[in-house]
C-alpha positions, 0 to 999 in steps of 0.5 A: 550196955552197962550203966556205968559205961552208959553213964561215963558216955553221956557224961561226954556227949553232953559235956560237947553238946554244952560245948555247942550250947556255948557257941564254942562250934562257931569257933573251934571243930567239935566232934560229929556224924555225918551220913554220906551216900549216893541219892536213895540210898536210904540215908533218910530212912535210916536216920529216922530209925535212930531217931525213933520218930517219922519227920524226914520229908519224902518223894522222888528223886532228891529229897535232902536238898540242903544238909540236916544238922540234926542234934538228937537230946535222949531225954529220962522222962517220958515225954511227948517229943519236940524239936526246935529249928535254929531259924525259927527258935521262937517255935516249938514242934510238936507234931512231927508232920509239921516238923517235916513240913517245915523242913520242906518250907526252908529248903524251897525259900534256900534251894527253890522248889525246882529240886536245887542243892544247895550246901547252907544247912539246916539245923534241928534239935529233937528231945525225945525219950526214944533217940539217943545223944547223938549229933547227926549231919544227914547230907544231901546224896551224891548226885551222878545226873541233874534232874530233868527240868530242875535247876540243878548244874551239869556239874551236880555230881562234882558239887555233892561230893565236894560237899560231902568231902567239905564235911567229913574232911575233919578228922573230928567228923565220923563217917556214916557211910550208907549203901544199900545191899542191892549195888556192890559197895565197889562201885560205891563213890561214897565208900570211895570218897571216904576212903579218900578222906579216912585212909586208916578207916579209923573214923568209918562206919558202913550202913548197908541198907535195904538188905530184906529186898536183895535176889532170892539166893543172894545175902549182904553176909560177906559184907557186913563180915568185912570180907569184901571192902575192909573198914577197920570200925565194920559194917552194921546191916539194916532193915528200914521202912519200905516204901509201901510201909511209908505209904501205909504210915506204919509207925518208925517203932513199930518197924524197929520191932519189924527189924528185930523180927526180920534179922532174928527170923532170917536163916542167911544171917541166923550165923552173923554176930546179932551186934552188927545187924540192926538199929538197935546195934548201929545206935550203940556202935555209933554212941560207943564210937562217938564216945571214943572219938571224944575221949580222944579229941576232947585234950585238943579241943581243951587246949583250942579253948584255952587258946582262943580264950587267950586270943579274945583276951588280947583282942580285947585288950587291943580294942580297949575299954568302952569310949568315953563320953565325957570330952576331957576324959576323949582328949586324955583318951587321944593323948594316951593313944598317941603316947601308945603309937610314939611308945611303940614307934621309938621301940620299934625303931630302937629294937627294945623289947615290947611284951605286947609284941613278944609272942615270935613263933618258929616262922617268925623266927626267920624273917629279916631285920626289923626297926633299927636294924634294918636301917642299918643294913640299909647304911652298910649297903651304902657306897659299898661297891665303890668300898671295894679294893678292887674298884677304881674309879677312873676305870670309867675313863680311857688314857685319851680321856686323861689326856683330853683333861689336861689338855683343855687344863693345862693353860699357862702351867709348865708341861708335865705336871698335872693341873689341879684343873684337870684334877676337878674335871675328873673327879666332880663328875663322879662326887656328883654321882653319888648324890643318888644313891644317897637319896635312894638310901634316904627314900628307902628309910622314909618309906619303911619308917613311914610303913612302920609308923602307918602299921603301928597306928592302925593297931593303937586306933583300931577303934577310930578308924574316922580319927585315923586317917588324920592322925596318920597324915599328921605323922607322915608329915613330921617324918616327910618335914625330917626327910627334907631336912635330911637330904638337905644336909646330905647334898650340902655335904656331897657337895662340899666334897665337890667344891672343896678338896682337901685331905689329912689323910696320912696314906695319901700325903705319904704316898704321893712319890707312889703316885707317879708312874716309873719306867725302868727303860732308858724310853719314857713317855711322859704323856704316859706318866702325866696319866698313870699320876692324875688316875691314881691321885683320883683313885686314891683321893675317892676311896678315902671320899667313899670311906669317909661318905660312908662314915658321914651321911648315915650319920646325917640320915640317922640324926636328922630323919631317923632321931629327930623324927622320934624325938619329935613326934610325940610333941608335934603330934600333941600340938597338932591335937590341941589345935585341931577339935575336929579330931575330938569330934570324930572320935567315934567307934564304928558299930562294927568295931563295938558289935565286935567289941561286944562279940569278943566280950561274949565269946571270952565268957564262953571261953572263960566258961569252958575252961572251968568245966 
């Protein structure tokens, strides 16, 4: 391989590698290999040939019971090689026999020693000179039957391929897809999920391994030319350690060598391109791969950094700066919250323009009305059946019912003409129903100013969770002491319409002719008449109540719930802190809260960090 593109790809490989010496991999996905394939399929042979080095432990059955994050660091000096696990950072490997030991000793205290699966990682670093600048996830083969014996579920299958599909989903995540050259890849569900997962192969790599122990007369060549499965990125072959070489402790370098000698001697694959046959090959082909796949995230994963800096950013101006110590500088700190949420509050409710909450994606777009808007949608859908042409409200009541009315009315007028009694009758009872419809009105504005009110407090006092639960019932009982006085001033006005009827209104006094019923007949009956009057003069005097109810008590509601509430709040709220210490001596942050503070703090440095790289 060229130096000059050797050197452009560990220039990317170690820029995402000090993407993960930040942290950055807790938050946002960075590019990797995962090795997929069915139990013994010489997954963990393979990863020691890239490696250069023996540290996988060995057995029979299943051996990787939880999966292996292996971070391989190519290191220019000569060096012993050493590695450091993630859960004992304090401890330096040396000997890598203790280094496959110590893998054991952490699968047994997840998974336990009877052969369970379990998909909490392990995560290992290597320095060597030997291996190249790769980031490998070795994960646990897919398994078709549990063990006799072993705490392993019936659903063992169902379970490692759901993990492995848990891993190589991500489209940053490269497939290492192993299979061995005994088993026709068709059967493979390794090949199948991968497949599944990388439709356009644009992210899959084939291993076919243990090709030195296929049949006599048989050979992997159709294979590792692509003519069998198709994979877009191919096919490499390879020869690992047999098991007796494992036995007989022959060293992973010397069974490289073994490799090289197996597939240069070989007549069936004398005619396969030597770039797809061996170790050697496969590590280029997977740094070269890796090295693209980076090329091609790397825009997003500037453009995720940026965006979660900015997150932290904001969150960390929401939390707000470090609690004080001092008392008067705590009281000050209260009142400037209190003057955020009554700020808000009345933007709110107002509809003006708040820039802390002026980022509106497409699907907030969509969503109904807010703040004052929303309350005046509530008015117009007040009362407004009865607003229409068409709706009579004496159609509540039969001609009999009319004549009933004037009847238990009439007393000592002259018949024929309708009492003003009669009149009361039939139109109180209706007046007396809008009462709820009111109210219902004004308990669904209480309730979503009281919402309202209850979301902008948990944001200002994020930080004061034990302060909040006061602060919010303060609040609800201004806006509960306005509704009071609100509805009082609404029944008081249905009221005065019941108990006091009058009119200006110039269409009804001008129309009063209209009112009686005519007949051209010779015949008329004037108990006929008498009803056809008394049902229009109280259709026609409730329209112009509804319309002129309809005009008033949103005007009611809006002045003494609606503007009182937020005229009032700030002041009342203050009061209420001036008398009350307890709120002062509460205010302290959680240590959940300051861990998070403390988390945010750091992750934005790392983010502010790699934005500059």
């Amino acid at each position: 391989m060229k130096s000059g593109l050797w050197d452009n790809m560990r220039k990317m490989v170690t820029l995402i590698d000090d993407l993960r010496d930040c942290g950055v991999q807790d938050y946002i996905k960075l590019p990797r290999i995962c090795v997929v394939g069915m139990q013994s399929a010489g997954k963990s042979s393979l990863l020691e040939n890239i490696c250069g080095l023996d540290f996988l432990p060995r057995g029979d059955g299943v051996v990787t019971r939880r999966p292996l994050k292996l971070r391989l660091v190519h290191i220019q000096e000569r060096l012993q090689p050493w590695a450091i696990f993630k859960e004992v950072p304090e401890k330096k490997f040396t000997d890598f026999t203790k280094v496959r030991e110590e893998i054991d000793r952490l699968t047994d205290a997840k998974a336990g020693q009877k052969k369970n699966i379990l998909p909490d990682p392990i995560e290992l670093t290597i320095w060597s000179p030997d291996c190249p600048d790769l980031t490998i996830i070795d994960l646990p083969g897919i398994t078709l039957i549990p063990l006799r014996d072993s705490d392993q579920p019936d659903n063992i299958e169902e379970i490692t391929l759901n993990m492995c599909k848990r891993y190589c989903e991500d489209e940053r995540t490269i497939i290492l897809c192993v299979m061995p050259a005994s088993q026709d890849i068709t059967t493979q569900r390794s090949l199948k999920l991968a497949r599944q997962l990388d439709p356009d192969g644009m992210r899959t790599i084939g291993v076919i391994t243990k090709i030195d122990i296929m049949g006599e007369g048989s050979d992997a060549s159709k294979v590792l030319l692509n003519e069998e499965v198709k994979l877009r990125l191919g096919y490499i072959g390879v020869k690992n350690r047999s098991q007796q070489d494992i036995i007989n402790k022959v060293p992973v370098q010397k069974a490289l060598r073994q490799e090289e000698d197996y597939f240069a001697n070989d007549p069936r694959y004398a005619g396969i391109p030597q770039d797809i046959l061996g170790t050697r090959a496969l590590t280029e082909k997977l740094t070269t791969v890796l090295y693209q796949h980076i090329r091609k995230c790397l825009p997003d994963i500037i453009k995720e950094i940026d965006t979660k800096a900015d997150e932290c950013e904001d969150k960390l101006k929401l939390l707000g700066t470090e609690l004080p110590r001092d008392q008067k500088d705590k009281v000050q700190l209260v009142f400037n919250l209190l003057q955020d949420y009554t700020d808000g509050f009345k933007n709110t409710m107002d509809g003006k323009y708040d820039k802390n909450e002026a980022t509106i994606t497409d699907e907030e777009k969509k969503i109904e009305l807010t703040g004052g808007a929303k309350i005046k949608q509530m008015f117009n859908e007040l009362y407004q059946e009865y607003a229409d042409e068409k709706y009579h409200v004496t159609d509540c009541y039969l001609d009999k019912d009319i004549e009933l009315a004037d009847q238990l009315h009439q007393g000592d007028s002259i018949p024929g003409f309708p009492s003003f009694d009669s009149f009361l009758y039939l139109i109180v009872p209706q007046v007396q129903a809008l009462i709820r419809p009111a109210q219902d009105v004004l308990d669904q504005i209480f309730q979503y100013m009281d919402e309202i009110s209850q979301q902008i407090l948990r944001k200002v006092f994020t930080r004061f969770p034990s302060v909040l639960d006061e602060i919010s019932e303060m609040s609800r009982k201004v806006i509960e002491s306005q509704r009071a006085k609100a509805e009082q001033v609404v029944i008081n006005q249905i009221d005065a319409e019941m108990n006091y009827i009058y009119t200006n209104d110039e269409e009804y006094l001008t129309t009063k002719a209209d009112l009686v019923f005519k007949q051209n007949t010779k015949t008329v009956d004037p108990k006929k008449i008498l009803v056809r009057e008394l049902r229009n003069r109280v259709d026609l005097y409730y329209k112009i109540l509804i319309r002129n109810l309809r005009d008033s008590i949103p005007k009611y509601i809006g002045y003494y719930l609606v503007k009182q509430t937020l005229d009032k709040m700030q002041l009342v709220l203050y009061d209420q802190m001036n008398k009350s210490d307890n709120v002062f001596q509460m205010l302290e942050e959680v240590n959940t809260l300051l861990f998070i503070n403390s988390s945010l703090s750091t992750s934005s440095k790392k983010d502010n960090n790699n934005k500059k790289r």
